[in-house]
C-alpha positions in Angstrom: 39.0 126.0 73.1 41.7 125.9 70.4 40.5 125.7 66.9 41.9 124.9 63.7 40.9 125.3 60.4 41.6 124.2 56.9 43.7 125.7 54.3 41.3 126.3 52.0 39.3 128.2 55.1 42.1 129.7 55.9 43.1 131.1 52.4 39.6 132.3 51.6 39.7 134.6 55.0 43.1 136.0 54.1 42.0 136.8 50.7 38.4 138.6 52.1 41.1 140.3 54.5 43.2 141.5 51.9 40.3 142.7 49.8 40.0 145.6 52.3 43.2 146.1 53.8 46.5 147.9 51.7 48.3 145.6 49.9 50.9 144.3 52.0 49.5 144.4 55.6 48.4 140.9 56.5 51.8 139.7 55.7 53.5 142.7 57.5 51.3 141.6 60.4 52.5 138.2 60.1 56.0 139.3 60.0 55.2 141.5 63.4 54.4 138.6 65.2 56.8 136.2 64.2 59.8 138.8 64.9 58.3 139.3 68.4 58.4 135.0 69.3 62.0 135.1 67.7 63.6 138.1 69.8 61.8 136.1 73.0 63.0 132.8 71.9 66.4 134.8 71.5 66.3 136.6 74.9 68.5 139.6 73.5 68.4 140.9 70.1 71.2 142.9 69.8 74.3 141.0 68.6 72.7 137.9 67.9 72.8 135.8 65.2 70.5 134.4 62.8 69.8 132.6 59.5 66.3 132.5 57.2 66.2 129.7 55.3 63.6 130.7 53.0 61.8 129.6 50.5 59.6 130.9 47.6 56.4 132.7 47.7 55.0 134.2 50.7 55.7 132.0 53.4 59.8 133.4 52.7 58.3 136.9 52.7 57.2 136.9 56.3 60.5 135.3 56.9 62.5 138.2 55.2 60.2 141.3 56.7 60.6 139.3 60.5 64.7 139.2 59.7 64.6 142.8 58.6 62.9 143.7 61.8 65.3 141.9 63.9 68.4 143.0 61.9 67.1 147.0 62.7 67.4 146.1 66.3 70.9 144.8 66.4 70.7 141.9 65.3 73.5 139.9 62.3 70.4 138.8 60.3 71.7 136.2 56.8 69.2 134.6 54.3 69.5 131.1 52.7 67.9 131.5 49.4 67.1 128.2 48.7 64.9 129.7 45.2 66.5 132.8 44.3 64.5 133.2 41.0 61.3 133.0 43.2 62.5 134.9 46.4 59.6 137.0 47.6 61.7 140.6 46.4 60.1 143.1 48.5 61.1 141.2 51.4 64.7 140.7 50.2 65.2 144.3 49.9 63.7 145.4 52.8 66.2 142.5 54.5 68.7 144.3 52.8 67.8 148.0 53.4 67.9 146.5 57.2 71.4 145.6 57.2 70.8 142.1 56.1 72.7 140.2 53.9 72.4 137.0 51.5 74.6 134.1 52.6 76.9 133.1 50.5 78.0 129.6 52.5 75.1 128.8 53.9 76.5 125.7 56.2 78.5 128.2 57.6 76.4 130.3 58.4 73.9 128.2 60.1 76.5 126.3 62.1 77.3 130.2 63.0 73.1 130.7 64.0 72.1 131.2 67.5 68.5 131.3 65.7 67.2 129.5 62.9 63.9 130.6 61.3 62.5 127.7 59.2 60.4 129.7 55.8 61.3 127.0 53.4 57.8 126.3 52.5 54.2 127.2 53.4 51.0 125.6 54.5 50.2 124.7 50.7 53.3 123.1 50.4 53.0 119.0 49.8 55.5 116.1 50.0 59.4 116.1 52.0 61.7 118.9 51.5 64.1 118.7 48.4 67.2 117.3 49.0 69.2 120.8 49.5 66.7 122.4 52.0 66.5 118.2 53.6 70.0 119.0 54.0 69.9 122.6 55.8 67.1 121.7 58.0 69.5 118.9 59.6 72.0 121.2 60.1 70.1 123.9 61.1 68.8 120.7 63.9 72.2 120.3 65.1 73.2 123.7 65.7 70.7 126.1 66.7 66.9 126.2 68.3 64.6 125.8 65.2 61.1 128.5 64.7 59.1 127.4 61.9 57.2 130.1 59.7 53.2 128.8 59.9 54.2 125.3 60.2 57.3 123.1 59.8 58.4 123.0 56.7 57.6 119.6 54.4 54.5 118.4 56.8 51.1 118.8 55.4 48.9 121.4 57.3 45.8 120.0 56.6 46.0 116.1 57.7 49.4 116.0 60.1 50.8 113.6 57.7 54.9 114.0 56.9 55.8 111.9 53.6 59.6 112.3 52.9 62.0 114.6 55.3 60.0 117.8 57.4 61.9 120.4 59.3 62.0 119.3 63.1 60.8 123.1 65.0 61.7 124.1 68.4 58.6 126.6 68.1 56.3 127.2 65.4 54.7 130.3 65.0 51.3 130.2 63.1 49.1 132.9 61.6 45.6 133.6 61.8 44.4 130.0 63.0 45.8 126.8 64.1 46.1 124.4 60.6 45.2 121.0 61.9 48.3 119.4 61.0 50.1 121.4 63.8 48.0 119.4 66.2 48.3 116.1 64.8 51.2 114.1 65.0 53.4 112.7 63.1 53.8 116.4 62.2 52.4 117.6 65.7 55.8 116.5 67.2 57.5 118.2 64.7 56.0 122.5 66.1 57.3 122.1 69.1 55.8 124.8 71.0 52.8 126.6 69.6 52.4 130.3 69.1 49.4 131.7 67.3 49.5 135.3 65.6 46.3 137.2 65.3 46.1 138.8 61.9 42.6 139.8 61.8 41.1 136.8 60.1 37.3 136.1 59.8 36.5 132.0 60.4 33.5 130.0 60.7 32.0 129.5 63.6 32.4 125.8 63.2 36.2 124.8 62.7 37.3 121.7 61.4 39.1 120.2 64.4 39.1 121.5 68.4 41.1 120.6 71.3 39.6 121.1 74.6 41.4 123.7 77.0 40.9 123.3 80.7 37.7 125.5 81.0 35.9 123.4 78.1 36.2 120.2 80.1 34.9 122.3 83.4 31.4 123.0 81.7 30.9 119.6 80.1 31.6 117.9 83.2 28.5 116.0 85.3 28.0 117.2 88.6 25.7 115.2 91.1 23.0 117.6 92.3 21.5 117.8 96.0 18.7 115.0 95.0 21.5 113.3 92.8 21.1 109.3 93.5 22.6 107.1 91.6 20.9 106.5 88.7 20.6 110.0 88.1 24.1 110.3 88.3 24.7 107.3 86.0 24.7 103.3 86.1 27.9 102.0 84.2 27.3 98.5 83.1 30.8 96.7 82.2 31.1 93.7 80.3 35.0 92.9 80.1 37.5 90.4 81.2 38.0 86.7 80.6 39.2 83.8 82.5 42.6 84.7 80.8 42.4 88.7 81.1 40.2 89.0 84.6 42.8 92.4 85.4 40.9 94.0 82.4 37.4 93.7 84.2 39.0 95.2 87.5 41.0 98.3 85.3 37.4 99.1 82.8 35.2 99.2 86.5 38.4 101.1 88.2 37.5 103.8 85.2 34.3 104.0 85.7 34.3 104.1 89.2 36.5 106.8 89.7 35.2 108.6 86.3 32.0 110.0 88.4 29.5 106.4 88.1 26.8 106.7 90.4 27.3 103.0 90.8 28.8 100.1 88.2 27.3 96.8 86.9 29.5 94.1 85.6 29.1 91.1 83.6 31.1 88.9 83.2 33.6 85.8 84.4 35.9 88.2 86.5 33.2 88.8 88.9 35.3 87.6 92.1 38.5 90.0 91.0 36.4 93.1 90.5 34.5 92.3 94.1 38.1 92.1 95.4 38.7 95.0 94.3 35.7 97.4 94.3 33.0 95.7 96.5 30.8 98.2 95.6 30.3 97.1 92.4 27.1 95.4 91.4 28.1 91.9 89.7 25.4 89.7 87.6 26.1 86.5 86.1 24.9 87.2 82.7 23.2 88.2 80.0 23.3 91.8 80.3 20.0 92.3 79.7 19.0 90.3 82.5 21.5 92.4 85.0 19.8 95.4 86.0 19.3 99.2 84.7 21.8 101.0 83.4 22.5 104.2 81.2 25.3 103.0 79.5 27.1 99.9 78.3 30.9 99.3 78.0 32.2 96.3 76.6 35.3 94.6 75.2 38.3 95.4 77.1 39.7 91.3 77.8 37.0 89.9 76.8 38.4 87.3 74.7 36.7 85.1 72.5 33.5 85.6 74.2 30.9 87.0 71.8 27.8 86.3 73.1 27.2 89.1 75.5 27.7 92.0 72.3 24.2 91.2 70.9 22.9 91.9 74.0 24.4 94.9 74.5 24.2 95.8 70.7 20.0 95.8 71.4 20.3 98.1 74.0 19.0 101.1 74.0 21.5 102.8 75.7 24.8 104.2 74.1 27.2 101.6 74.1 31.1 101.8 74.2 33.2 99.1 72.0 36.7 99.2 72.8 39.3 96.1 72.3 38.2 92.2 71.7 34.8 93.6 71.3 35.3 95.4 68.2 36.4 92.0 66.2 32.7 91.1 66.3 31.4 94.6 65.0 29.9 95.1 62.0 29.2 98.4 60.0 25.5 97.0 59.4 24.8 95.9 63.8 26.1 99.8 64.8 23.7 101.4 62.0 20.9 99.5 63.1 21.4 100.9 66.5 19.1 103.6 67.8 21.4 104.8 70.9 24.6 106.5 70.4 28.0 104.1 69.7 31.4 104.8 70.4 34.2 103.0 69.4 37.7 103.0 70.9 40.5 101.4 68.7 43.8 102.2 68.6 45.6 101.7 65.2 46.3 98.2 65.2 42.6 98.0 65.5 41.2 100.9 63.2 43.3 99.1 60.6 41.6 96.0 61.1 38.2 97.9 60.7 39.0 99.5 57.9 40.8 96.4 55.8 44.2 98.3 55.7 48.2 98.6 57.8 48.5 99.6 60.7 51.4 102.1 59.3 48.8 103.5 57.0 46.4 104.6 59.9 49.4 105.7 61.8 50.3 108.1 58.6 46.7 109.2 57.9 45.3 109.7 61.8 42.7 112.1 61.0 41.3 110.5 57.6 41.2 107.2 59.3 39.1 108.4 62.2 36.7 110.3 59.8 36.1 107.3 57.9 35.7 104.8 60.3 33.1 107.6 61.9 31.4 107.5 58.3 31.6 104.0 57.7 30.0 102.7 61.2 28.0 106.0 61.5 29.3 106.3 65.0 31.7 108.1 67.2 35.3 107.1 67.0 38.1 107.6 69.4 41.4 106.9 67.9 44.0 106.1 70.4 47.4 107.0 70.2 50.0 109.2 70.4 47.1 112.2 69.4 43.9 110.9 70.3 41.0 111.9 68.2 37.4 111.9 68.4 34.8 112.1 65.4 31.4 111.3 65.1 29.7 111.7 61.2 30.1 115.4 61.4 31.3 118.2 62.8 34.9 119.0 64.6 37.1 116.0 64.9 38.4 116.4 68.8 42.2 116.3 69.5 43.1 115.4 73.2 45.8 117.8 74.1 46.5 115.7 77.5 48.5 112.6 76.3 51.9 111.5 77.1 53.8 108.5 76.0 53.4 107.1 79.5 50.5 105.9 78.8 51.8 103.7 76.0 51.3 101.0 79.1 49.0 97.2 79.3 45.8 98.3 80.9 45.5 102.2 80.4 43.1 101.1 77.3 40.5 99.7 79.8 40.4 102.7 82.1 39.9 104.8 79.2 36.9 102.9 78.2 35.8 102.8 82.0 36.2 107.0 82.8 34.4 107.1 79.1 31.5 104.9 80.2 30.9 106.7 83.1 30.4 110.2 81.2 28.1 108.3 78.5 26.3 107.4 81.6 25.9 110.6 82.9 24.0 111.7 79.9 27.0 113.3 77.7 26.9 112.9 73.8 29.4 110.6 72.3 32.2 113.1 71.3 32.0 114.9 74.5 32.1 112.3 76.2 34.9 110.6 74.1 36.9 114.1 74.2 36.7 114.6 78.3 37.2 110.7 79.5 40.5 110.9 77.1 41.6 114.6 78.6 41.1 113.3 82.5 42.8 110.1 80.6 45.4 112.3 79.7 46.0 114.3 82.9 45.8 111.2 85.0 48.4 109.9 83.2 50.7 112.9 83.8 49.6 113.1 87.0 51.1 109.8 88.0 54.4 110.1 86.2 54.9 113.5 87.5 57.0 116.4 86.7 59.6 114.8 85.2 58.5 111.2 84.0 58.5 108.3 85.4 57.0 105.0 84.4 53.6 104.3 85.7 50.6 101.6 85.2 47.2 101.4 84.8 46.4 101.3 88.0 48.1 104.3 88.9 46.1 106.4 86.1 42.8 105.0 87.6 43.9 106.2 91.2 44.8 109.7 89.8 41.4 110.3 88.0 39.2 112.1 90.6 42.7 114.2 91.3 42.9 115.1 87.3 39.2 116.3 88.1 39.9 118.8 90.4 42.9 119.4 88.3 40.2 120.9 85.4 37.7 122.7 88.1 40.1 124.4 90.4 
């Protein structure tokens, strides 16, 4: 699992490091690390060419010791001081003991980079970059592959959030732990490719966000057992589509269907689409509570105007998924009162709503929007979008590594809710269950574009579902 912590965790563990280390070694560690991803990124050392733009305070130094290493294997090694009154000087002279040098034009120099090393600013840095280093970075975009020093410079490491101008990385290499931002967009898409350096930090067992790996999903997953039926395996009960949106019955039971339900129940208008489609799905004219056992609700995805069904469902005592139309008739007080888990599924047009603010504010702010809509509803939220995230009232907010912009597609919403259904069925807690329906989400999705992209539907990331299973357990 990849974890990330804050910076006020991370800080407090570099300073108990530092404590009992010689002064100078965490950052010469640093330094270590980041040389080594710069000379791969740079494939041969010796004769090539690159520029620090670097900043004040320490984030510069491990900017300046990595050049000084590089420059003492061959390398034509020049330093932007962008605050030479507060250039980190032990660094500068070992730079310059290395062979070295200050840059005197600076756009030359970086239009002359085959390697530019971002060490503007560091993880405590807040706001865009100043107009002169706004400046370099663009350059430095234009010319030459881009490795920022712990993050990208002008995005905030704790939140993901980029107000003003941010370096754009090819790479970014981090020390001692993930920061959350790095996984986050809009500064996520800003670190390119992720290295972490081990510097010998002691963390909290508990970080403050996760993203599940491969091996993660493996363990949580629900496997039927040799006396599996299907109840033990998990009843999905759908409540979705209208008379105007029937496909959105047929994509949420799709989802669940091919998301590991030991057999789906649906409610709703649709009934002669779904059976079209899946005739193994058990249909019920309504209520819900009149339709049969099941172990989990979903409910929302096309539904409409159609309200009566969620107080049905709401006095379940199942947990119950709310995704789409059903969400407009949610209140903070009906989830509290609930004694089964929740989970809600908006994306940010939707989380806005809930929350009484723009869209373009949630979409600035992902991770303090999911945490408190999970506050406000006291349930588990999964925040679609370009990063998804799950979080429930406490502990790790869950980042789904898996998306891809192909799944910015009508439809892919409802399978989501139906693969997510199917895991609260099976008995998983909210966030695990939110976090693995929207990694198989994810692979599905990439599954069906393929290597190189292409566009796909919702369809096609339901039919790839059971394959983005095997994916995780082979």
């Amino acid at each position: 699992m990849r974890t990330a912590y804050s910076v006020s965790t991370v800080r407090a563990a570099e300073q108990e490091l530092m404590a009992r280390l010689p002064e100078g070694t965490l950052m010469q560690r640093a330094a270590a690390g980041l040389a080594a991803a710069c000379a791969e990124l740079l494939g041969r050392v010796y004769g090539s060419r690159l520029v620090l733009l670097v900043g004040s305070g320490d984030n510069g130094g491990d900017a300046l010791y990595a050049g000084a290493r590089l420059a003492r294997r061959g390398a034509g090694v020049a330093a932007v001081l962008l605050s030479p009154e507060r250039v980190h000087q032990a660094g500068l002279a070992a730079l310059r003991r290395a062979g070295g040098r200050v840059s005197a034009d600076a756009p030359r120099d970086v239009a002359w980079a085959d390697l530019v090393v971002d060490g503007i600013v560091g993880i405590g840095g807040r706001g865009g970059l100043r107009p002169e280093a706004a400046e370099l970075a663009r350059a430095a975009r234009e010319s030459a592959p881009v490795v920022a020093v712990d993050l990208p410079s002008g995005v905030d490491a704790d939140s993901g959030e980029v107000h003003g101008e941010a370096v754009r990385a090819d790479a970014t290499v981090t020390f001692g732990a993930y920061k959350p931002g790095l996984l986050i967009d809009p500064a996520r898409e800003r670190a390119g490719a992720l290295r972490l350096v081990d510097i010998g930090l002691t963390l909290p067992e508990e970080a403050d966000m996760e993203a599940l790996q491969h091996a993660d999903v493996a363990e949580l997953l629900p496997y039927p057992a040799p006396e599996s039926d299907k109840y033990r395996r998990g009843v999905v009960g759908v409540v979705a589509g209208s008379a105007r949106y029937p496909g959105a019955a047929v994509l949420a039971v799709a989802g669940a269907l091919r998301g590991g339900a030991g057999a789906v129940r649906y409610v709703g208008p649709a009934a002669d689409a779904v059976l079209a489609h899946f005739p193994e799905t058990l249909v019920h004219a309504g209520p819900p509570d009149k339709a049969g056992r099941v172990q989990s609700w979903v409910i929302g995805p096309g539904l409409g105007e159609e309200s009566d069904a969620m107080e049905d469902v709401l006095a379940s005592d199942v947990p119950v998924l709310v995704d789409a139309d059903g969400l407009r008739f949610l209140t903070p007080e009906r989830v509290r009162a609930r004694g089964a888990a929740t989970l809600l599924t908006p994306h940010a047009g939707e989380a806005a709503a809930l929350l009484g603010r723009g869209r373009e504010e949630v979409e600035a702010e992902r991770l303090e929007s999911v945490r408190e809509l999970a506050r406000h509803y006291a349930a588990t939220v999964l925040l679609k979008g370009s990063t998804t995230l799950v979080a429930a009232e406490s502990g790790p907010v869950r980042v789904n590594p898996t998306g891809t912009g192909w799944l910015a597609t009508a439809g892919s919403g409802d399978v989501l809710s139906g693969v997510t259904g199917s895991l609260l069925a099976a008995g998983l807690p909210a966030r695990d269950a939110g976090s693995v329906g929207a990694y198989l989400h994810g692979l599905a999705a990439r599954r069906a574009a393929g290597p190189d992209g292409a566009p796909i539907t919702a369809t096609e990331v339901a039919g790839h579902l059971p394959a983005a299973w095997r994916d995780v357990t082979a």
